[in-house]
C-alpha positions as CSV (number, residue, x, y, z in Angstrom):
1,X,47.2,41.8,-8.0
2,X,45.1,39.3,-6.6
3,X,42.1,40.1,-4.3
4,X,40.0,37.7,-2.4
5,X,35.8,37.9,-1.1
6,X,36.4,38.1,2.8
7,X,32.9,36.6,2.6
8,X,32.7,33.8,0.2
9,X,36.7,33.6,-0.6
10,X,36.4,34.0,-4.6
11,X,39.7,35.5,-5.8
12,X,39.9,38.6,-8.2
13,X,42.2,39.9,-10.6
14,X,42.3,43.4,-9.8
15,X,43.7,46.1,-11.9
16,X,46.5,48.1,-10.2
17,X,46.0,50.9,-12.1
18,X,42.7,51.4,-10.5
19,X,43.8,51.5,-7.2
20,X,43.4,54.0,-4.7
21,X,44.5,54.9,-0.9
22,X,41.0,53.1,0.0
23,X,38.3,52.0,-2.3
24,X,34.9,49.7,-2.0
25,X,34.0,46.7,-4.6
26,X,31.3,44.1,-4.8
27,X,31.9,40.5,-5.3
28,X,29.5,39.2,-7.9
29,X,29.3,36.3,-6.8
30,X,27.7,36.7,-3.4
31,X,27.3,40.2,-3.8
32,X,29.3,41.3,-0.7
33,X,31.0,44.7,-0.5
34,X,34.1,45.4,0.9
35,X,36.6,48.0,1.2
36,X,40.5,47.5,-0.1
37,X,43.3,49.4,2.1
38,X,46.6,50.7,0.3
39,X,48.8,47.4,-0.5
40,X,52.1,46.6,1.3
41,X,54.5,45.8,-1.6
42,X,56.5,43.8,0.7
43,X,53.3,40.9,1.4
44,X,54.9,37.6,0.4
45,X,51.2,36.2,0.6
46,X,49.9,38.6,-2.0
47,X,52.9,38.6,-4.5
48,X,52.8,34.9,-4.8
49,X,49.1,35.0,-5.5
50,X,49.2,37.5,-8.2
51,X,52.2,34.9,-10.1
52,X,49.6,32.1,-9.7
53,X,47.2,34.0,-11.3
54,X,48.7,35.7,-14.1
55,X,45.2,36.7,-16.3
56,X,44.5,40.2,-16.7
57,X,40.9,41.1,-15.1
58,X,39.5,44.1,-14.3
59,X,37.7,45.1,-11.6
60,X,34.8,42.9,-10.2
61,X,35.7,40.0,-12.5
62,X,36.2,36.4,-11.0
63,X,39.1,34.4,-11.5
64,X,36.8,31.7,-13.3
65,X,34.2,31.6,-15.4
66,X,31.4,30.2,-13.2
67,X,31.7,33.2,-10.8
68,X,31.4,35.6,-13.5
69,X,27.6,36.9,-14.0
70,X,26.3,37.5,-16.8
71,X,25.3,40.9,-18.5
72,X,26.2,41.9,-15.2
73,X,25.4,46.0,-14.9
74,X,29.0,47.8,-13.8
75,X,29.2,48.9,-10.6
76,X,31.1,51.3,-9.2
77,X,32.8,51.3,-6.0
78,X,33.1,54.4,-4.7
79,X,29.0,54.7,-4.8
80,X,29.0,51.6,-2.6
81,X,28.1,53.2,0.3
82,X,26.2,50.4,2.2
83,X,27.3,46.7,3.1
84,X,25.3,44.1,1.2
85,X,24.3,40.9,2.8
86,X,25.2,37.8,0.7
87,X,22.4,35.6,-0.8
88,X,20.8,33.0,1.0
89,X,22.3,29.6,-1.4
90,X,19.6,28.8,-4.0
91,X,19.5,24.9,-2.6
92,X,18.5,25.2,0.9
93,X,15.8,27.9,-0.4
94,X,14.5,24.8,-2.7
95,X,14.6,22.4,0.3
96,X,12.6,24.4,2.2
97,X,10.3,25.2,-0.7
98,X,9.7,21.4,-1.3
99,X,9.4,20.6,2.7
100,X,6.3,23.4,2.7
101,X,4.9,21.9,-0.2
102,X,5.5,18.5,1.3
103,X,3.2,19.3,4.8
104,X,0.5,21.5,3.2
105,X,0.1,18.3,0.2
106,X,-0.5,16.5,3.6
107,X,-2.6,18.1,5.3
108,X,-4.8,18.6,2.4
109,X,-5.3,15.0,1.9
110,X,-6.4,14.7,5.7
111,X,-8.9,16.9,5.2
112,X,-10.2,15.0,2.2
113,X,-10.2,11.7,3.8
114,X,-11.6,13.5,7.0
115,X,-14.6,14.7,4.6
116,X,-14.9,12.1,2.0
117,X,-14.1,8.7,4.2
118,X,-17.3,9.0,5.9
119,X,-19.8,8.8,2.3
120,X,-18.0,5.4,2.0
121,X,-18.0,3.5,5.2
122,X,-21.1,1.7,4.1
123,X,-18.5,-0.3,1.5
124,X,-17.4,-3.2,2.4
125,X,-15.4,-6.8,0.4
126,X,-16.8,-9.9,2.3
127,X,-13.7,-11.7,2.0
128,X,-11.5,-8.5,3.7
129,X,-14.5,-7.0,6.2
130,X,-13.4,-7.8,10.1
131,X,-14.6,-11.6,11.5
132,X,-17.5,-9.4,13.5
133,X,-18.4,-8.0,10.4
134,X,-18.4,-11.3,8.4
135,X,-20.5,-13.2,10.5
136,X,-23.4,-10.9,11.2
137,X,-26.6,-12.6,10.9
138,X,-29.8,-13.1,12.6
139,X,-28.4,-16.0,14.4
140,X,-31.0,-18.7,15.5
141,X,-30.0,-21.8,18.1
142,X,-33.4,-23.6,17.0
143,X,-34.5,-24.0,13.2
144,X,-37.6,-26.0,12.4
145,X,-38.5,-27.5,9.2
146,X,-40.3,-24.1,7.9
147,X,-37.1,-22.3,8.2
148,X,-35.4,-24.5,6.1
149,X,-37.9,-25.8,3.7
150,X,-37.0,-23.8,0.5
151,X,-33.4,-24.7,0.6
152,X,-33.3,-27.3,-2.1
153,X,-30.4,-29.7,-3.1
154,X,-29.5,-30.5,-6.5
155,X,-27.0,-31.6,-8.6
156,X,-25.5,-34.2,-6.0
157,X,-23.0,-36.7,-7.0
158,X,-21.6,-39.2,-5.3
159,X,-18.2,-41.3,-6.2
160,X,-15.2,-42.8,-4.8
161,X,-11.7,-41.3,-4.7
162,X,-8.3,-43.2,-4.1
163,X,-6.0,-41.0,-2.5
164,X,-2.0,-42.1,-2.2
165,X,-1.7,-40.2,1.5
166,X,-5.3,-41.0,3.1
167,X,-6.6,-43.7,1.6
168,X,-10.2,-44.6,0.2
169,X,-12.3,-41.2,0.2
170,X,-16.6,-41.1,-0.2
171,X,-17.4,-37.5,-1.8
172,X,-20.8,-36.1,-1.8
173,X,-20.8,-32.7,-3.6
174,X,-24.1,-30.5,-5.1
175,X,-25.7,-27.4,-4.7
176,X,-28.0,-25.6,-2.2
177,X,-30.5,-23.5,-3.9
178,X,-32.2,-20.6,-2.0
179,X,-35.3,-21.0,-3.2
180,X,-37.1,-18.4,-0.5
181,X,-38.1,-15.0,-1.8
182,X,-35.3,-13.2,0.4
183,X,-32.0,-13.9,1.2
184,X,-30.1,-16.8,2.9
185,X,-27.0,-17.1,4.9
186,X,-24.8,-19.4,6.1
187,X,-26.7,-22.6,4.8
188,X,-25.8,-25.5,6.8
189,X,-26.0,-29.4,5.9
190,X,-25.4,-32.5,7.7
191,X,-24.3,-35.7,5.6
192,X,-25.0,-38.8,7.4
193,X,-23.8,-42.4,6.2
194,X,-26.4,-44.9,6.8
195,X,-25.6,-49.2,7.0
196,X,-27.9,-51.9,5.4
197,X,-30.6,-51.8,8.4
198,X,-30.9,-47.7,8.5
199,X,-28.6,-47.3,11.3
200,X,-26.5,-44.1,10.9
201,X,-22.7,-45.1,10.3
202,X,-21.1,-41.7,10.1
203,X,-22.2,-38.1,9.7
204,X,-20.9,-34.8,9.7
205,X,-22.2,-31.4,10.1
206,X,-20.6,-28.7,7.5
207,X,-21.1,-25.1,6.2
208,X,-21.7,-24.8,2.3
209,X,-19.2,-22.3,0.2
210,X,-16.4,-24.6,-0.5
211,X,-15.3,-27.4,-2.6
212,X,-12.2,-29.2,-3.8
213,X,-10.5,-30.2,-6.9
214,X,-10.0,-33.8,-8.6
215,X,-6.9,-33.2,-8.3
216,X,-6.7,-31.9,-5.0
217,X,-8.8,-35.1,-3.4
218,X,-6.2,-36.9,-5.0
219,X,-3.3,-36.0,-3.8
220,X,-3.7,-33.4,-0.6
221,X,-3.6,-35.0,2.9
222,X,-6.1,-34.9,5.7
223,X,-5.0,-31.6,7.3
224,X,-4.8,-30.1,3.6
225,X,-8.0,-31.1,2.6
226,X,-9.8,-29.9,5.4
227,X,-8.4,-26.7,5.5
228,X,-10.0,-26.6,1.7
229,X,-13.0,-27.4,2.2
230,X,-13.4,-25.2,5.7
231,X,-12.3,-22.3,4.1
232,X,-13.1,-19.3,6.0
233,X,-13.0,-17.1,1.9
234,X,-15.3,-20.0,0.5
235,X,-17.8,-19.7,2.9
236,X,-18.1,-16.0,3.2
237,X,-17.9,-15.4,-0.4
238,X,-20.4,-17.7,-1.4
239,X,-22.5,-18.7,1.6
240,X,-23.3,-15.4,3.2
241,X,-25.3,-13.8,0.9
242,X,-27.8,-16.2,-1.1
243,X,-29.9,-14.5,-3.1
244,X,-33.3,-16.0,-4.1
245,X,-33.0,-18.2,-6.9
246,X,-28.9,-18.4,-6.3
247,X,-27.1,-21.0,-4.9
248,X,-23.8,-22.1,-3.2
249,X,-21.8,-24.8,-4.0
250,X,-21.0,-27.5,-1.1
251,X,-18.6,-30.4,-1.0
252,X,-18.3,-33.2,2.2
253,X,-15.7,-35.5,1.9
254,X,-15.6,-39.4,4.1
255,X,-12.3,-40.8,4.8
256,X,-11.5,-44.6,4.8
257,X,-16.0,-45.1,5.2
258,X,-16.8,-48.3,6.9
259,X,-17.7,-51.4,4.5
260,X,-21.0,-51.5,5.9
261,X,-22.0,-48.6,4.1
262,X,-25.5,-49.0,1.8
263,X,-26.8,-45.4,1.4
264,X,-26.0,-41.5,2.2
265,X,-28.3,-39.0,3.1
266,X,-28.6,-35.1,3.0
267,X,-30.3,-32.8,5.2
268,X,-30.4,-28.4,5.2
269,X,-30.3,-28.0,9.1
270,X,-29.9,-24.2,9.1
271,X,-30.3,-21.1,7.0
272,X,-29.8,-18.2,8.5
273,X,-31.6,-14.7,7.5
274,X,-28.3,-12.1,6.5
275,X,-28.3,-9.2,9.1
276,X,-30.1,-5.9,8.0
């Protein structure tokens, strides 16, 4: 006949022959033990499942394969005295396993980064620091010619660019050296345009860091072209930390300059000290 787990509802193959007025078996699947009353031969229900299942078991066996254990020890029921509680299933056991692991993971790494962050807040990238970081030097409103004196410019050049959106262009490019014994930041220059009697034309005031490409004076427009050579990365990676004997590159660029242009000149009007 054909019993069924009142716990987990895995169906047996029991062996009549076995029976008794009342006996006690154990499921081995979930492990669950239960007590079988005498059988009423008249129970449609039962008769119909013992011609579905026609395999011969014996006692404790599962119907299929998968619920059968293997080199499971034989029990025998009438020394089951005690009810069994069924296992807890092995995947929620895991889940919980993994979301222990999961918080304990975390909270180690906060105590790392709680310990270790602190050594390493001195680092810093220029380019990525916050804007009040970026700009922090001993900032002067006044500069005379002493604080500027051994900022030298060299490797200027001069020329003409035809540009299809803007028009004629006058680019004055070079370097400013830091020729001091200790550090310079944020090295400004003014570029001034002067006419046949020494009369300033056009000037312009400009931070050193950033220059542009043939390519890109060719062929950018105004807004563009600015935004190139005003570059906040330019400056900061290249113009706020001179060392002595370095230099940053600088590049100022004249649109459309009046006719009555004879000569240029360049001046250093700042150099900051870098902040300690």
């Amino acid at each position: 006949m054909i019993v069924q787990c009142p716990n987990c509802s895995t169906k047996y193959n029991f062996d009549e022959s076995k029976f008794k007025d009342e006996i006690k078996v154990r499921c081995t699947r979930c492990e669950h033990v239960f007590k079988l009353s005498a059988l009423n031969e008249d129970d449609d229900f039962l008769s119909d499942l013992s011609d579905e299942y026609s395999d011969d078991f014996s006692m404790g066996e599962s119907a299929s394969e998968e619920s059968q254990a293997p080199d499971e020890p034989e029990w025998d029921p009438d020394d089951m005295n005690v009810d069994i509680a069924p296992a807890a299933p092995m995947p929620r056991r895991k889940k919980i396993m993994a979301a222990v692991m999961g918080a304990t993971a975390l909270v180690v790494l906060g105590l790392l980064l709680f310990v270790v962050a602190p050594r390493f807040s001195g680092l810093s990238i220029p380019f990525l620091a916050p804007e009040d970081e970026q700009d922090e030097v001993q900032r002067q409103t006044e500069f005379t010619e002493e604080d500027v004196r051994d900022i030298s410019l060299e490797n200027i050049r001069q020329y003409f660019v035809t540009n299809d959106k803007i028009g004629q262009l006058f680019v004055i490019e070079g370097q400013a050296v830091n020729n001091f014994q200790e550090p310079k930041s944020m090295i400004k220059l003014r570029a001034s345009l002067y006419d046949a009697q020494g009369n300033v034309v056009v000037e312009k005031e400009f931070l050193c860091g950033n220059v542009a490409s043939l390519f890109q004076l060719q062929v950018s427009n105004r807004e563009e072209l600015e935004s190139t050579l005003q570059a906040r990365l330019g400056v900061l990676t290249t113009n706020k930390h001179v060392d002595p004997g370095s230099y940053t590159p600088f590049m100022v660029v004249f649109y459309d300059p009046p006719e009555n242009v004879q000569e240029f000149g360049l001046e250093v009007i700042e150099a900051h000290n870098p902040a300690l």
